[in-house]
C-alpha beads as a LAMMPS data file, in Angstrom:
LAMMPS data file: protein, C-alpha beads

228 atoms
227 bonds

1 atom types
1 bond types

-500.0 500.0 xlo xhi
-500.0 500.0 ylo yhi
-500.0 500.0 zlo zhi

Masses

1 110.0

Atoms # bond

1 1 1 -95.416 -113.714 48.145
2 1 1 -95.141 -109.794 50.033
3 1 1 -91.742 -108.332 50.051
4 1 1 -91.215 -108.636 53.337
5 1 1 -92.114 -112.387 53.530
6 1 1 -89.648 -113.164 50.439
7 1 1 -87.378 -111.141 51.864
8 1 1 -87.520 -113.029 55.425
9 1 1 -87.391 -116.347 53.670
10 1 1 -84.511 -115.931 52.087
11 1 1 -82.688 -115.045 55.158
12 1 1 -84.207 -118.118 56.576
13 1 1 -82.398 -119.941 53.540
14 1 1 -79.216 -118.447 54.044
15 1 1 -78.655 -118.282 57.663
16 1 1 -80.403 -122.521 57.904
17 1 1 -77.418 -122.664 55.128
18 1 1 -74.597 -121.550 56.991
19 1 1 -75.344 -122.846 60.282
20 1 1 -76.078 -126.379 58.775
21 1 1 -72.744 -126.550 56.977
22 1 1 -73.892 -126.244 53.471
23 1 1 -72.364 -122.765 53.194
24 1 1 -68.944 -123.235 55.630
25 1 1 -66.687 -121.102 57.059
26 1 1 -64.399 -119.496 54.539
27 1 1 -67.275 -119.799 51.220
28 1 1 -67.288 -116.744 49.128
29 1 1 -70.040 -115.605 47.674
30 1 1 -71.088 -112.813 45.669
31 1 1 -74.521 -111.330 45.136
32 1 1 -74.839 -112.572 41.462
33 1 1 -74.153 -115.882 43.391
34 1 1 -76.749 -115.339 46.253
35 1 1 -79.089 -114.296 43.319
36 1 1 -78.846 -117.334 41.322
37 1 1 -78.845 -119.630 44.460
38 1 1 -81.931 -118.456 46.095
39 1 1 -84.213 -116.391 43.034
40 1 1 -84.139 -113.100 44.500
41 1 1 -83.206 -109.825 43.120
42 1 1 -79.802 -107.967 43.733
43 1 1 -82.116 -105.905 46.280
44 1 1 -82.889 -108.550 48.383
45 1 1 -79.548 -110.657 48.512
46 1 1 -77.859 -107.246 49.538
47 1 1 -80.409 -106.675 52.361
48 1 1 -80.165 -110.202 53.790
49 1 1 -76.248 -109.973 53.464
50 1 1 -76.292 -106.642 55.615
51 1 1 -78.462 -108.328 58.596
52 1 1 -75.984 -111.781 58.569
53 1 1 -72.770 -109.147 58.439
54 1 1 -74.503 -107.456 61.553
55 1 1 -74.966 -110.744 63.145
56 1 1 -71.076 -111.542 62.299
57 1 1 -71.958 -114.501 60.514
58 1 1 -70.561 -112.809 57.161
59 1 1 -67.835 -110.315 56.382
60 1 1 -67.842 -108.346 52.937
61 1 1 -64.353 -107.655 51.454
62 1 1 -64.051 -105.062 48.489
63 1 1 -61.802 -107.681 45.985
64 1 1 -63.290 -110.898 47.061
65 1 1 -66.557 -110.512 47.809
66 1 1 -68.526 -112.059 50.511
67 1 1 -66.917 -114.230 52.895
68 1 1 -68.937 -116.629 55.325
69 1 1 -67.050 -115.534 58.819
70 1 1 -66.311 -118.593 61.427
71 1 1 -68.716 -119.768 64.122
72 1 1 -66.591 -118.263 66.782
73 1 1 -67.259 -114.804 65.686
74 1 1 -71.100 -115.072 65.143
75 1 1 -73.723 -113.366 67.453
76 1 1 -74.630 -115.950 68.895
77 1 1 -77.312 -114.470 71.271
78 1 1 -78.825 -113.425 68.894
79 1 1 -82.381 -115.202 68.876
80 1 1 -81.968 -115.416 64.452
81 1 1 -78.782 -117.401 64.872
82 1 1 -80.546 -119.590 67.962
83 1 1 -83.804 -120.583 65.826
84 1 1 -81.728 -121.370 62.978
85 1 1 -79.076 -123.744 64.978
86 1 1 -82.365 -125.326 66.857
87 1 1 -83.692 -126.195 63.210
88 1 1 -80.454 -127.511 62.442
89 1 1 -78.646 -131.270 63.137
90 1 1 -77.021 -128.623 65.791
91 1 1 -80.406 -128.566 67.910
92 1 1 -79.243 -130.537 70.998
93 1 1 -75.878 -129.153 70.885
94 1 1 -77.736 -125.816 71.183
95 1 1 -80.226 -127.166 73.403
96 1 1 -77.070 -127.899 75.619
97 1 1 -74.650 -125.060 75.238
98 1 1 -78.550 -122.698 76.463
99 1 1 -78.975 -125.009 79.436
100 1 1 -75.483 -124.482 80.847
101 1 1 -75.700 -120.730 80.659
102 1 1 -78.862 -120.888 82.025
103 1 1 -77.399 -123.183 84.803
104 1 1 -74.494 -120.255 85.469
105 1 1 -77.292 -117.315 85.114
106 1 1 -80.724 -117.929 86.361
107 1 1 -80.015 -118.922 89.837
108 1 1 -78.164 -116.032 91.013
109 1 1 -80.732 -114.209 89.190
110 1 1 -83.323 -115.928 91.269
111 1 1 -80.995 -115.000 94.210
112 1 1 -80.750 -111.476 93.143
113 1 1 -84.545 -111.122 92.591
114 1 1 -85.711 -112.246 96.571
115 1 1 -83.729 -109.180 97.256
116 1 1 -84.616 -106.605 94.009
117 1 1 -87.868 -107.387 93.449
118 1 1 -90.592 -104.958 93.658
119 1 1 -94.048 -105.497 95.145
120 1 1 -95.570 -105.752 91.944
121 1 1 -92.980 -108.104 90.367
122 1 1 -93.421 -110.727 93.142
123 1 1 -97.012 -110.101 92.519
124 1 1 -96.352 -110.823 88.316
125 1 1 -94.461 -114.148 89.316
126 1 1 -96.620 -115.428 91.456
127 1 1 -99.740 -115.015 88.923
128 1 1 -96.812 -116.560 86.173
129 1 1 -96.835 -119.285 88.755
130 1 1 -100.349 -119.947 89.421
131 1 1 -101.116 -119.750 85.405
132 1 1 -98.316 -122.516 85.055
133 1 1 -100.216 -124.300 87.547
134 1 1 -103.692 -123.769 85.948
135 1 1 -102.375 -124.249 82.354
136 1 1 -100.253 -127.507 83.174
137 1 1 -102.975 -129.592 84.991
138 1 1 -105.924 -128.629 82.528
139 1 1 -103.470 -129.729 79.691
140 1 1 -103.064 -126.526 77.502
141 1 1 -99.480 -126.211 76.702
142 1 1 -99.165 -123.528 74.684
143 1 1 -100.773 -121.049 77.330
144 1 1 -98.805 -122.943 79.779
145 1 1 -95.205 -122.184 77.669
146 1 1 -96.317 -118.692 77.090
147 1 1 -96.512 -118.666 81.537
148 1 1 -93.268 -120.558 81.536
149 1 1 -90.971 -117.800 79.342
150 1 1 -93.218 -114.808 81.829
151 1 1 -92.080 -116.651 84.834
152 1 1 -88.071 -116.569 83.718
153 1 1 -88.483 -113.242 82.184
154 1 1 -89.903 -111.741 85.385
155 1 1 -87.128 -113.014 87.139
156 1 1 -84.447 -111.912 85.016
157 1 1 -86.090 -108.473 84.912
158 1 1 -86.151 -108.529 88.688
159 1 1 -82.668 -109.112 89.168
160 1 1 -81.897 -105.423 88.488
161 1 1 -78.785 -106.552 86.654
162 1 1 -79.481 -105.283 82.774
163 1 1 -76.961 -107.866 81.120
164 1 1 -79.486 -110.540 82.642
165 1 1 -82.297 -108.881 81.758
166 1 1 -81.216 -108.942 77.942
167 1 1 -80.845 -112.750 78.240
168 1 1 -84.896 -112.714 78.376
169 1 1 -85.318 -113.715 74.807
170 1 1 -82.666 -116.031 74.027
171 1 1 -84.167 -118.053 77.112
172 1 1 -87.338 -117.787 76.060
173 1 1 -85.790 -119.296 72.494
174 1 1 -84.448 -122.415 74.363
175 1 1 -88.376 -122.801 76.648
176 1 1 -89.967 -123.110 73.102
177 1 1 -87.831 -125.970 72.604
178 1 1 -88.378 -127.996 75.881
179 1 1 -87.081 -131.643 75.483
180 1 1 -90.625 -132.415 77.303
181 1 1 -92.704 -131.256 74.182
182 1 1 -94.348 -133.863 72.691
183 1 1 -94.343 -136.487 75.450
184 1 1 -97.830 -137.249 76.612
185 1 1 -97.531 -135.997 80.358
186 1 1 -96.012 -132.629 78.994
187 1 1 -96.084 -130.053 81.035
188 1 1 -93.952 -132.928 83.944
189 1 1 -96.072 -132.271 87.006
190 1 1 -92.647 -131.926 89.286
191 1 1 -91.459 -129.198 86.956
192 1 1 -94.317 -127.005 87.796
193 1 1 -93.287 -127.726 91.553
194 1 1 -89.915 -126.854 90.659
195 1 1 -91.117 -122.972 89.410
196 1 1 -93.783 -123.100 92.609
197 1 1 -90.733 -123.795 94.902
198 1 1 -88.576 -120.716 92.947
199 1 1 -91.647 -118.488 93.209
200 1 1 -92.011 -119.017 97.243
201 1 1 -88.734 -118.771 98.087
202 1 1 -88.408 -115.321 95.881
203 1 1 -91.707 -114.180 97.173
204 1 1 -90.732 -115.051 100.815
205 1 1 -87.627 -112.883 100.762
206 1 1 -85.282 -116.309 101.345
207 1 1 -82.410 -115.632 98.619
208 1 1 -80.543 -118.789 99.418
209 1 1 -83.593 -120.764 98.659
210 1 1 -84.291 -119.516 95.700
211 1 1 -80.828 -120.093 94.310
212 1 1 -81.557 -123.450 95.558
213 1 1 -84.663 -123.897 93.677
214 1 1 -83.778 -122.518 90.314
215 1 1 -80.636 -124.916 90.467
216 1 1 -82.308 -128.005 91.098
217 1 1 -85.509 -126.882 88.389
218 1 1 -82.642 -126.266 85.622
219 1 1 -80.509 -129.414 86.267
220 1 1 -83.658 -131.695 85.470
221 1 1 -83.690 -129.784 82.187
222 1 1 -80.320 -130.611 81.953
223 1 1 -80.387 -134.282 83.125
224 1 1 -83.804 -134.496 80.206
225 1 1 -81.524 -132.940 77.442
226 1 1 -79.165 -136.280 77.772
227 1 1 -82.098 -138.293 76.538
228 1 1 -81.878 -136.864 73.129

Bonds

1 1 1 2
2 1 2 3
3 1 3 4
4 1 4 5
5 1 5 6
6 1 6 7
7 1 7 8
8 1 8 9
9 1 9 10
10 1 10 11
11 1 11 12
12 1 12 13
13 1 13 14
14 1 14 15
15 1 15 16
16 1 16 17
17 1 17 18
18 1 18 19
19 1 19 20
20 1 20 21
21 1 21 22
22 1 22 23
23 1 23 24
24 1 24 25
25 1 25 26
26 1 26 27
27 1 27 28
28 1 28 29
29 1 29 30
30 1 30 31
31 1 31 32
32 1 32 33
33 1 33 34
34 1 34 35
35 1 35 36
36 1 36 37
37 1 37 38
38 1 38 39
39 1 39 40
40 1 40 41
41 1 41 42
42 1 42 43
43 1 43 44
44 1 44 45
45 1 45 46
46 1 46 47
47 1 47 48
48 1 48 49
49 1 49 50
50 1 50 51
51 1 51 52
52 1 52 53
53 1 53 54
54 1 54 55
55 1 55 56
56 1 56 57
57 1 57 58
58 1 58 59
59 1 59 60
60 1 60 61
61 1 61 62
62 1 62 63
63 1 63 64
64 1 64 65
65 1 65 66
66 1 66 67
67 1 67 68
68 1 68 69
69 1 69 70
70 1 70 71
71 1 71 72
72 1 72 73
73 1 73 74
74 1 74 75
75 1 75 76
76 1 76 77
77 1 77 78
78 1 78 79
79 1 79 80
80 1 80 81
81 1 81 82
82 1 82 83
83 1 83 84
84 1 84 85
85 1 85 86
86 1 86 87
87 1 87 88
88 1 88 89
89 1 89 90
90 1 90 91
91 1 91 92
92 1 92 93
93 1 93 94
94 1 94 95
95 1 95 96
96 1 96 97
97 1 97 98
98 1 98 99
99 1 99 100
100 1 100 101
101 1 101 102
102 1 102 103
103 1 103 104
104 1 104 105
105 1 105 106
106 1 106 107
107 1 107 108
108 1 108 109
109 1 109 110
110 1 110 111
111 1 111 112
112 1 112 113
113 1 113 114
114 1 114 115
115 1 115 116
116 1 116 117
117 1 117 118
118 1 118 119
119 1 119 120
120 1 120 121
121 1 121 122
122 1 122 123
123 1 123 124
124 1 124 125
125 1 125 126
126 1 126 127
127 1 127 128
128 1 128 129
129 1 129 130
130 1 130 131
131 1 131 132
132 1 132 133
133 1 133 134
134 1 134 135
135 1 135 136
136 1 136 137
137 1 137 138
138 1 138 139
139 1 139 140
140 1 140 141
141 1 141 142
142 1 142 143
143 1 143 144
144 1 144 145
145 1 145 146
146 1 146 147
147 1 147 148
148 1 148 149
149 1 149 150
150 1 150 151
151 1 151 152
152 1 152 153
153 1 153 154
154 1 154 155
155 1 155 156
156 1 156 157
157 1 157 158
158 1 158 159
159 1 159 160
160 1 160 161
161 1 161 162
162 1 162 163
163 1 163 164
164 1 164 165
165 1 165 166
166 1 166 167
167 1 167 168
168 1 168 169
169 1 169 170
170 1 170 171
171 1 171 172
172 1 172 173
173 1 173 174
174 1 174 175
175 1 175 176
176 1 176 177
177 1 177 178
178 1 178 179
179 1 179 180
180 1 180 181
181 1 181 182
182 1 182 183
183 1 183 184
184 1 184 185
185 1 185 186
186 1 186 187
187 1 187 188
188 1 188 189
189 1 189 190
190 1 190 191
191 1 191 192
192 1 192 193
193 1 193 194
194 1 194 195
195 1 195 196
196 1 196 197
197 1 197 198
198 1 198 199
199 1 199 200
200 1 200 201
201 1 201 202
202 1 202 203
203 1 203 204
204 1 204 205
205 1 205 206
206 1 206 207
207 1 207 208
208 1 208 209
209 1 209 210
210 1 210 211
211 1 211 212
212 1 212 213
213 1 213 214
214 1 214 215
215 1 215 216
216 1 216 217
217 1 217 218
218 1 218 219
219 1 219 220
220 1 220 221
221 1 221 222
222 1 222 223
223 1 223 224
224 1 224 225
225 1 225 226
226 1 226 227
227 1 227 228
């Protein structure tokens, strides 16, 4: 195993570790500790603690060591702490807690966009629309997904508002994870209406409608979450 891929495992380990539980708010740890637990050297432990105290998931005090910090104060945009609450017994709490910020940020966004966008951004969503289109009814989901996190991203870039913008990849986090995947008629047909009906309204300059649209697209994503 490289370096880099121990390395990247380890913080895998950890961060799976305190998310799940196993390591809960308040643990101290030291690196002789972390070095024990997960086999690495003193090297890597004190690398992987500097990215977790980063994403405020960890706090280092000079007499008692390392101190595992409460969720309240973690990053928790950050995509590491997403992926490892998704692998989790936390996924459809995390699932849930995406959808309602997307719910309270992607339809003004959408709104935003009919009147931001440029010419070659209604363009981009419109191709992001017709590859969703292509991808979904010739059953190739992963091509279709990778159309489905364009799509929002375009849109969030096209709002012109930079805070929404850097939303792009913890949305695109939550997409991986649709509550569709797996069911036979994944990608639903209606949901690629739904991003059609987003994609007109933005494209035809109707703000109102596209508000509309991205509303009614995210609460079926919300109404499928309460099946799991």
């Amino acid at each position: 195993m490289s370096a880099a891929t121990l390395h990247s495992a380890v913080l895998d380990a950890l961060g799976s570790d305190i998310v799940s539980g196993e390591l809960p708010a308040g643990s101290v740890l030291t690196l002789e500790s972390l070095q024990q637990r997960y086999s690495v050297s003193r090297g890597v432990a004190r690398e992987c603690m500097r990215i977790l105290e980063s994403l405020r998931m960890v706090t280092s005090q000079r007499r008692t060591g390392i101190c595992i910090s409460p969720e309240r104060q973690w990053n928790v945009y950050d995509t590491r702490v997403i992926r490892w609450r998704l692998d989790s017994k936390h996924r459809a709490a995390q699932l849930r807690s995406l959808t309602e910020l997307r719910l309270g940020i992607e339809p003004i966004a959408a709104h935003l966009a009919t009147l931001r966008a440029s010419a070659d951004e209604r363009e981009a969503l419109r191709a992001a629309a017709q590859d969703m289109r292509r991808y979904g009814t010739t059953h190739r989901p992963m091509r279709y997904l990778a159309a489905d996190i364009e799509f929002h991203r375009i849109i969030l870039g096209a709002s012109g508002n930079g805070m929404y913008t850097a939303l792009a990849d913890p949305i695109a986090e939550v997409l991986r994870e649709s509550p569709t995947h797996g069911r036979s008629d994944y990608p639903v047909p209606e949901t690629i209406g739904y991003h059609e009906a987003v994609m007109e309204a933005i494209c035809a300059g109707d703000p109102d409608a596209a508000e509309r649209a991205m509303t009614t697209l995210l609460s079926d994503v919300r109404s499928a979450l309460r099946l799991l």
